[in-house]
C-alpha positions as CSV (number, residue, x, y, z in Angstrom):
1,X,-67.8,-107.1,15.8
2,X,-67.6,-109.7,13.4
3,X,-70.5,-112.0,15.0
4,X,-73.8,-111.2,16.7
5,X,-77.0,-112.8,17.2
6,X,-80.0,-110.4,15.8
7,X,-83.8,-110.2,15.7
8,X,-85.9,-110.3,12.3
9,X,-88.3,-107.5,12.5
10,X,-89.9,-107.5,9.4
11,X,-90.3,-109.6,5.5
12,X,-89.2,-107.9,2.0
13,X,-90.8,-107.9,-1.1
14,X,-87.9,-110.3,-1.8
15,X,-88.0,-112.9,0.9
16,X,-85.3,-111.5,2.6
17,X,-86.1,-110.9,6.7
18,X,-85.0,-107.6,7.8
19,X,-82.8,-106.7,10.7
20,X,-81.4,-103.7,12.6
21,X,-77.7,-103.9,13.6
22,X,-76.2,-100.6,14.8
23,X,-77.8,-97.7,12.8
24,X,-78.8,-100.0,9.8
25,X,-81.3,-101.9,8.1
26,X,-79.9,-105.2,6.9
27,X,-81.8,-107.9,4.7
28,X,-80.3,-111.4,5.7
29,X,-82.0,-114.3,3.3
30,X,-84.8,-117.1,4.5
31,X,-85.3,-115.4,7.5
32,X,-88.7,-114.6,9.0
33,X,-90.0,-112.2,11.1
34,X,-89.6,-112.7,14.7
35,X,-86.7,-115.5,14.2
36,X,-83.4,-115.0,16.0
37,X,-80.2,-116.0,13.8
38,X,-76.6,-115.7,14.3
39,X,-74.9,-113.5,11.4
40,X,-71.3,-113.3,10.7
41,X,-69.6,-110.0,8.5
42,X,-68.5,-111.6,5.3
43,X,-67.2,-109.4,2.8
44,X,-68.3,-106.1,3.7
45,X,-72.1,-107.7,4.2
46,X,-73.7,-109.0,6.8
47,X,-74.9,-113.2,6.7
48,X,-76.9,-115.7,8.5
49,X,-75.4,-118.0,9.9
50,X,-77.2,-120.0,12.3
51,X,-81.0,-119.6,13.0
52,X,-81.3,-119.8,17.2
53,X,-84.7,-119.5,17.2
54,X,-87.2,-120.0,14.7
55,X,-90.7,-118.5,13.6
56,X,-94.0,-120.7,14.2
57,X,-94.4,-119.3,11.2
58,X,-92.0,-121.1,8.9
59,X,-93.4,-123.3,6.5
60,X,-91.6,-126.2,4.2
61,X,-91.6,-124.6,0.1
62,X,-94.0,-125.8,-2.2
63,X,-91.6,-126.0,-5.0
64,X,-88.3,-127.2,-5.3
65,X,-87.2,-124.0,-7.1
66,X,-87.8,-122.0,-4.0
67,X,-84.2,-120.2,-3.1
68,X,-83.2,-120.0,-6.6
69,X,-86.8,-118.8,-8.9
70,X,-87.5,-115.5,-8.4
71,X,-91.4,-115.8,-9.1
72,X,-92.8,-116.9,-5.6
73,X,-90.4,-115.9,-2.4
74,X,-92.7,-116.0,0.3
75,X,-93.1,-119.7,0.5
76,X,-91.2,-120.2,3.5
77,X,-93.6,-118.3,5.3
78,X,-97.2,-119.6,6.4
79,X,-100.8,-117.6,5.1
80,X,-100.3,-115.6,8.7
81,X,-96.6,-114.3,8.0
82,X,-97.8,-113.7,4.6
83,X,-101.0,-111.7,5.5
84,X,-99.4,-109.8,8.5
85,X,-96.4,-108.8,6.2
86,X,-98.9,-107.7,3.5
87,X,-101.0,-105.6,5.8
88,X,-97.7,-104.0,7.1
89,X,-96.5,-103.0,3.4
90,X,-100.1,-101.6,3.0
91,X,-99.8,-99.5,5.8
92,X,-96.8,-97.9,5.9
93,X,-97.2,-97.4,2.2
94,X,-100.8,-95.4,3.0
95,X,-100.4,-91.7,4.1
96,X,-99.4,-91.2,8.2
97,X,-103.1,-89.6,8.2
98,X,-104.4,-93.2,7.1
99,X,-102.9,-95.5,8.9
100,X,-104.9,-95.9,11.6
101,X,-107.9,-97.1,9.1
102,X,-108.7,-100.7,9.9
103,X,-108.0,-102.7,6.4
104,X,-110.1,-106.0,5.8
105,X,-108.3,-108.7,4.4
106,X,-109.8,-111.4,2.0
107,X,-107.3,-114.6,1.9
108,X,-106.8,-117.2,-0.9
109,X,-108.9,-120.2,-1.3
110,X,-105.9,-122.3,-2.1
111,X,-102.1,-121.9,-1.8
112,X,-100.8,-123.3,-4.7
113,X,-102.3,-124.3,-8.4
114,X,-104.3,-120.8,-7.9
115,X,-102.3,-118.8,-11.3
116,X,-104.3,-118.9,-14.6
117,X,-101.7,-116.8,-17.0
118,X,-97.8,-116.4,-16.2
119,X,-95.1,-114.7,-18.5
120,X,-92.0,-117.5,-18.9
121,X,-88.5,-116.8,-20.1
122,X,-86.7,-119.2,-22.2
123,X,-83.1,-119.4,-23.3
124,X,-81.3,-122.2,-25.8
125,X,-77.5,-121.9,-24.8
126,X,-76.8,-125.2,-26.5
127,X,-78.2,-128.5,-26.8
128,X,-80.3,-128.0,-23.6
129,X,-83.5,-125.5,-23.3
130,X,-84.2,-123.7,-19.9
131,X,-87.9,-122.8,-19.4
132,X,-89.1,-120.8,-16.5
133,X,-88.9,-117.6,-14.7
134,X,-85.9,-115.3,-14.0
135,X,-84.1,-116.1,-11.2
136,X,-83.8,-114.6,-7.7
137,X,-81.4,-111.1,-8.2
138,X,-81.0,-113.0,-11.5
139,X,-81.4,-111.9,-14.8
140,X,-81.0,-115.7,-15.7
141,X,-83.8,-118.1,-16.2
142,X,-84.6,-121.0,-14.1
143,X,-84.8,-124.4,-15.8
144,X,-88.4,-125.4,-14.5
145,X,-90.1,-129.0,-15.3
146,X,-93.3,-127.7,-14.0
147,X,-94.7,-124.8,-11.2
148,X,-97.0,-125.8,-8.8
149,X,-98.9,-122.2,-8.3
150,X,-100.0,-122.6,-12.3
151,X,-103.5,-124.4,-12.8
152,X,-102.8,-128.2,-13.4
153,X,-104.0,-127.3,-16.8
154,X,-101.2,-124.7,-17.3
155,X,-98.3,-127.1,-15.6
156,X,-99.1,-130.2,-17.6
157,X,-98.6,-128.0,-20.7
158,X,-95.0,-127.1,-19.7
159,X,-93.5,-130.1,-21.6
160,X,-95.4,-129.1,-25.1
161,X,-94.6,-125.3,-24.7
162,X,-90.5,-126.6,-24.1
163,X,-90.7,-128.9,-26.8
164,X,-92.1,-125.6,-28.6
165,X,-89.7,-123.1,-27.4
166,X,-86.9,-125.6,-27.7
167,X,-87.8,-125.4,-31.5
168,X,-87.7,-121.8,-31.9
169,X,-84.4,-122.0,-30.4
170,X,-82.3,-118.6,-29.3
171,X,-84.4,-116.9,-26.6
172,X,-87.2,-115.1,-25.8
173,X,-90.8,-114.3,-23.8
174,X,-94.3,-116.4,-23.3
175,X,-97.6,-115.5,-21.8
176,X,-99.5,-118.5,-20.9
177,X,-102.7,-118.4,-20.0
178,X,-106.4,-120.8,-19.8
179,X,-108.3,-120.4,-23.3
180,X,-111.4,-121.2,-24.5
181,X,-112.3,-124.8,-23.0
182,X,-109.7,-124.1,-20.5
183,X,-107.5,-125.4,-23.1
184,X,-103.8,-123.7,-22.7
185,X,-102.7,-121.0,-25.0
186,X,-99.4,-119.2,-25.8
187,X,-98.4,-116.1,-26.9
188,X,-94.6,-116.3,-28.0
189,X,-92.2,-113.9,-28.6
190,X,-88.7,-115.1,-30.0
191,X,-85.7,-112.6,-30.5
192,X,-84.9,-114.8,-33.7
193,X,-86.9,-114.0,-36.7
194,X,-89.0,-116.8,-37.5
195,X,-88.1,-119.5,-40.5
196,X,-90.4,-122.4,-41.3
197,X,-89.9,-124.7,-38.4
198,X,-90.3,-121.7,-35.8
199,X,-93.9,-121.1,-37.8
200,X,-94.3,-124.8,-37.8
201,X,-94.4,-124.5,-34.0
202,X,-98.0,-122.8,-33.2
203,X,-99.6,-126.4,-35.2
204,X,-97.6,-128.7,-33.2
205,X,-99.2,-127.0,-29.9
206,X,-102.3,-127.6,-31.3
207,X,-101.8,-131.0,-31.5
208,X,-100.7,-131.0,-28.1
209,X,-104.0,-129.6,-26.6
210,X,-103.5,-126.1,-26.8
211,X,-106.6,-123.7,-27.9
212,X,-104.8,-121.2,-30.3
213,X,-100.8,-120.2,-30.2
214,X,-99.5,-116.8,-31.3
215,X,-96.1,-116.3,-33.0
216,X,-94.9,-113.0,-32.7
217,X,-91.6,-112.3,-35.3
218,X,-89.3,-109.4,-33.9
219,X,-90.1,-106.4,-35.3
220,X,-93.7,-107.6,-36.2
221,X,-97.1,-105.2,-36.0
222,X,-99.5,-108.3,-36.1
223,X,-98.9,-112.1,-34.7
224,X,-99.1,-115.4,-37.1
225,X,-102.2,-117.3,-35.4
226,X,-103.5,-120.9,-34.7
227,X,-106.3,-121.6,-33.7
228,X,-108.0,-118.5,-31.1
229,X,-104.9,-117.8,-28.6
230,X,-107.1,-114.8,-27.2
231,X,-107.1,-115.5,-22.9
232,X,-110.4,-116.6,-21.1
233,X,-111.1,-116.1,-17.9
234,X,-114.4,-116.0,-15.6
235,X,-115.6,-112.7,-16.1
236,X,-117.0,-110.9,-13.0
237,X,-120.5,-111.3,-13.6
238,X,-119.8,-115.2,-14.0
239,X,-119.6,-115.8,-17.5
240,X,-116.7,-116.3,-19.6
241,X,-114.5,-113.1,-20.6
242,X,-112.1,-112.9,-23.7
243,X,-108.8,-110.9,-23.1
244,X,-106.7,-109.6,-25.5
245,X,-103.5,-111.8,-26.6
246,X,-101.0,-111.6,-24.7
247,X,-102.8,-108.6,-22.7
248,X,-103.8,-108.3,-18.7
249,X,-106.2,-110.2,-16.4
250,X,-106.4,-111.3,-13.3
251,X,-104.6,-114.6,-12.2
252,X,-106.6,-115.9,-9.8
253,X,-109.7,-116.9,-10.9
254,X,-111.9,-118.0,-7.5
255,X,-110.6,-114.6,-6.0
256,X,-111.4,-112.6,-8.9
257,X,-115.2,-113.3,-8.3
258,X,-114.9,-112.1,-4.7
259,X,-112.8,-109.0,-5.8
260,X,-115.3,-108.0,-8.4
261,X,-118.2,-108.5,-6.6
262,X,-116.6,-106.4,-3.5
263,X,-116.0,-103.7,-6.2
264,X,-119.8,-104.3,-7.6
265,X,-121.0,-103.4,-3.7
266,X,-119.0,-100.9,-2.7
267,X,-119.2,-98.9,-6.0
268,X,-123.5,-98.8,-5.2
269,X,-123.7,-98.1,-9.2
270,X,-127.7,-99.1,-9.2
271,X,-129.2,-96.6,-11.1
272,X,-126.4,-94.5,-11.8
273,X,-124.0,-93.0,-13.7
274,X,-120.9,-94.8,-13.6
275,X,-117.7,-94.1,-15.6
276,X,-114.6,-96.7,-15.1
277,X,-110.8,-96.4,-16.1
278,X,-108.0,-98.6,-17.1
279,X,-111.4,-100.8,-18.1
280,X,-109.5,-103.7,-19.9
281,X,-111.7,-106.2,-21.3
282,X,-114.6,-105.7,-18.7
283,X,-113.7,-108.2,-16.1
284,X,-115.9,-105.1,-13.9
285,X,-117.5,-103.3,-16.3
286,X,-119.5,-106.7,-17.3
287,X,-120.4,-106.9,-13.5
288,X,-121.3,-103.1,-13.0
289,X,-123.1,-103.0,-16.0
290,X,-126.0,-105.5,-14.4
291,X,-127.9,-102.7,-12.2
292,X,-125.7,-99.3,-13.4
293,X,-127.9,-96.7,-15.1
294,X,-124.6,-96.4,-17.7
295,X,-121.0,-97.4,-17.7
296,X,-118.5,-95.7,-19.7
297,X,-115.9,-98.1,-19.8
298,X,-112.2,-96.1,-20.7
299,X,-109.1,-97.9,-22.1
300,X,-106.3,-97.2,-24.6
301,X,-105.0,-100.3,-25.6
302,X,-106.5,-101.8,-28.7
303,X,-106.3,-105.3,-28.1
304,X,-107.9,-104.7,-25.0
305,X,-110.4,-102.4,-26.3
306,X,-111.1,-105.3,-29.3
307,X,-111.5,-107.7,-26.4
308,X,-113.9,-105.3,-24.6
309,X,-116.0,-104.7,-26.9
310,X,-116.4,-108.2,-27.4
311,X,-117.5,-108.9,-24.0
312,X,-119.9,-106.2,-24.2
313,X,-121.6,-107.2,-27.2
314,X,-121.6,-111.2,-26.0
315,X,-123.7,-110.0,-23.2
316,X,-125.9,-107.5,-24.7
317,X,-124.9,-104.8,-22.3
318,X,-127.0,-101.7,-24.3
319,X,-125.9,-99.6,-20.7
320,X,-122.3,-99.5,-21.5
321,X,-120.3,-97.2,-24.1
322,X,-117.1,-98.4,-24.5
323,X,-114.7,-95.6,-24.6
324,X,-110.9,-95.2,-26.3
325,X,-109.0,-92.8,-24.5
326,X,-105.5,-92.6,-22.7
327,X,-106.7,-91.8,-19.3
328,X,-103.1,-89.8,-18.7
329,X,-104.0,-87.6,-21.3
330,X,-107.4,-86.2,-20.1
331,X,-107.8,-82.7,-19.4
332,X,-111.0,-82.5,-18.4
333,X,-112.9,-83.7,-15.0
334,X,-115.0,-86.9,-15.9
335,X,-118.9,-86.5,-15.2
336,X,-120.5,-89.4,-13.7
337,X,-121.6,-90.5,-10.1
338,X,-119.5,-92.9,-9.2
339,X,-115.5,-93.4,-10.6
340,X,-114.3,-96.9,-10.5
341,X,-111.0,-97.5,-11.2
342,X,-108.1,-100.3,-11.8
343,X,-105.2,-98.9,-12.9
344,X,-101.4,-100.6,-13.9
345,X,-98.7,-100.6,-11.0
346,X,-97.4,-96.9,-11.6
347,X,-100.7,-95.6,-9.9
348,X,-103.1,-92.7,-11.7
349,X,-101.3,-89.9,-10.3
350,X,-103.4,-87.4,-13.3
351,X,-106.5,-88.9,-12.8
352,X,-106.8,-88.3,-9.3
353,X,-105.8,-84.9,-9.4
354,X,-108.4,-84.8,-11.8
355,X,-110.9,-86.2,-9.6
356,X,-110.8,-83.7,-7.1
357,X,-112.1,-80.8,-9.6
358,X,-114.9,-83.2,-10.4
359,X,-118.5,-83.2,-9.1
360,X,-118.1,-87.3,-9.0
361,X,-119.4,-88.3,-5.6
362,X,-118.0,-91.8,-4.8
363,X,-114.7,-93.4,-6.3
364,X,-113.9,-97.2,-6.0
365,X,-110.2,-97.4,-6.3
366,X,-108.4,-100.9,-7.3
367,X,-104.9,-100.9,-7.0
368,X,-102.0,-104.0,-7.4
369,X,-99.8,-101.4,-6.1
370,X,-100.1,-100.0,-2.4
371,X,-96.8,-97.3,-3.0
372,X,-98.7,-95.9,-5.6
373,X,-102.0,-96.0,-3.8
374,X,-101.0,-93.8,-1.0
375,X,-99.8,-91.6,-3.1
376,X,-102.8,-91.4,-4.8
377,X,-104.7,-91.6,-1.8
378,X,-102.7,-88.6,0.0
379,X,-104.0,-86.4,-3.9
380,X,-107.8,-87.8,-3.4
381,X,-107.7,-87.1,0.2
382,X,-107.9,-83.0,-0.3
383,X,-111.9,-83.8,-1.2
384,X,-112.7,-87.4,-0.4
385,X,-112.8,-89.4,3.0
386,X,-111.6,-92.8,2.7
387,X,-114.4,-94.8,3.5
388,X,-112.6,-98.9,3.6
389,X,-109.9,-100.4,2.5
390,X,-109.7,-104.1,2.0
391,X,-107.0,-106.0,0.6
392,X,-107.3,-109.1,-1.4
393,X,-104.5,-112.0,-1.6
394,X,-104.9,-112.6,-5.6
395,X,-100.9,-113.9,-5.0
396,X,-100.4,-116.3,-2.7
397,X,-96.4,-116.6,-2.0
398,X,-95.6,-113.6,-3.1
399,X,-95.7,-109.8,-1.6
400,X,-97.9,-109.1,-4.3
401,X,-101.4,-107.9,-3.1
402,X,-104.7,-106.1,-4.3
403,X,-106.2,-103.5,-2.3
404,X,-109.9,-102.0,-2.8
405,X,-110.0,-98.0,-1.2
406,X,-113.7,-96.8,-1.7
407,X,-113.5,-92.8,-1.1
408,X,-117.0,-90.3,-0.6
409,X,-116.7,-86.8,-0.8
410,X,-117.0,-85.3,2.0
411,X,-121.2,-85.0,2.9
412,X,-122.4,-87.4,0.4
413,X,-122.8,-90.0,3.3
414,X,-121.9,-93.9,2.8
């Protein structure tokens, strides 16, 4: 059969609706859940052809690069699709004996204009620059004049950061994110080594409004710096937080208070021992630190420890020992009454495993990541109870989605 008419049962990662037709699972493109479309068998795949019905769900794009940028593939769909597909990766991600734990859900304030810090591609073919993300199934970069989930602060800079890039020519990476002020700043990292109009380009940004600009030559241990390119964010205690250049934070920055003062409650550190991993620069240890007895605050990465540190001493924080240590290579159960935790996208498989030969009585677990999570989860789960799980849309438009599991071992109550 060449033609039939299927049902969308589900959203990818992607975009891309999902289907069943015969004993497979087919992804047809901008198609939503619940839509009935007419597909045709092209080329050994399956496409849509004509949408019979369509979703109350389906929403116009935000951005005229929808279809073709691969950053933000959910826009077709409204804040419900979005949320219900979000929960639905969560729980079949979560281990079967989890998934009948209700999960809370904390949505956006805004849609769009939400994204403090982005990473951008650029490549200089010829005479004309393209500026933007990698495309959809695309390795190439879409050409963007401006992106309408960045801060207006961050989109009006995209014509001094093209003029920049344009100068350095070749190709290569940025991180843009808010500085101090809430000034733009750029860390930029060519694949041509740089001559004396590629250094020349950190002082034209500054002219151009941005706080501080870092040039990173290939090959390179250290930047070339203008100005302070170091991130700044709103800390979760409410009070501005340096990041390292270049290095992580949150992107959302009304969400991030919610998220950190959900973390701050459920993690009950008054008076107690707390010890926290994959710490960064403090966006929760700053907020912990305010009632904790102590917080040992754990991270490897130097920027990020230089950044911590910073943040500590700005605030005063006497409670909080900032700690350099790979939490992978740990051998030994931490000691502490509550574990909080926020670790990258591959999960903290070791740490857990640790956990459970530890006398640490409460864990707050922060993941970006919920594959990872329940795998995790399904390790903590041999001596904690999962107490809640709440997810938190820090990524509007995308499948991207933070989720907060708070764990007890079994008979320590709440």
């Amino acid at each position: 059969m060449k033609e039939q008419i299927v049902t969308i049962d589900a959203l990818t990662a992607s975009g891309d609706g999902v289907a069943r037709i015969g004993d497979a699972l087919v992804r047809l493109e901008n198609t939503l859940p619940g839509e009935r479309w007419l597909v045709r068998r092209e080329g050994g795949a399956w496409v849509p052809t004509a949408r019979e019905s369509e979703s109350d769900g389906r929403v116009q794009p935000g951005c005229e690069a929808f279809g073709r940028c691969g950053g933000c593939t959910w826009q077709h769909a409204s804040p419900a699709v979005q949320q219900a597909a979000r929960l639905d990766r969560i729980r079949r991600a979560l281990p079967p004996a989890l998934r009948a734990v209700p999960i809370g859900y904390v949505p956006s304030d805004v849609a769009y204009g939400y994204r403090t810090r982005a990473r951008l591609h650029w490549i200089t073919p010829g005479k004309h620059t393209y500026l933007g993300f990698l495309g959809r199934r695309s390795s190439n970069v879409v050409d963007l004049a401006g992106c309408p989930v960045l801060v207006p602060a961050l989109d009006a800079a995209m014509p001094a950061l093209r003029e920049a890039v344009t100068a350095l020519g070749g190709r290569g990476e940025v991180s843009l994110a808010l500085g101090d002020g809430g000034r733009p700043v750029a860390s930029l990292r060519p694949e041509r080594p740089l001559d004396e109009r590629g250094y020349a380009v950190g002082r034209a940004l500054l002219a151009r409004g941005f706080a501080g600009v870092a040039l990173w030559s290939p090959g390179a241990t250290a930047p070339a710096l203008e100005g302070d390119p170091s991130p700044v964010q709103v800390g979760g205690d409410g009070l501005p937080l340096r990041a390292g250049i270049g290095g992580f934070g949150q992107a959302h920055g009304s969400l991030n208070a919610s998220l950190a003062a959900y973390v701050d409650e459920e993690a009950q550190p008054a008076d107690r021992a707390v010890v926290e991993l994959y710490a960064g620069a403090g966006n929760l240890t700053v907020r912990l630190a305010r009632s904790a007895r102590t917080v040992t605050a754990v991270e490897s990465d130097r920027d990020a420890i230089e950044a911590l540190r910073h943040n500590v001493a700005a605030r005063g924080l006497a409670n909080v020992k900032v700690h350099q240590e790979a939490v992978e290579s740990r051998t030994k159960p931490w000691k502490a009454d509550v574990v909080v935790l926020d670790p990258p996208r591959s999960g903290a498989k070791d740490a857990c495993a640790l956990l459970t030969s530890s006398p640490v009585r409460r864990v707050v677990y922060v993941s970006c990541d919920p594959e990872s999570l329940g795998r995790d989860l399904l390790t903590l789960s041999a001596k904690y109870s999962v107490a809640r799980l709440t997810a938190f849309e820090m990524f509007p438009q995308t499948a991207l989605v933070e989720v907060v599991a708070t764990l007890a071992r079994a008979g320590s109550g709440r």
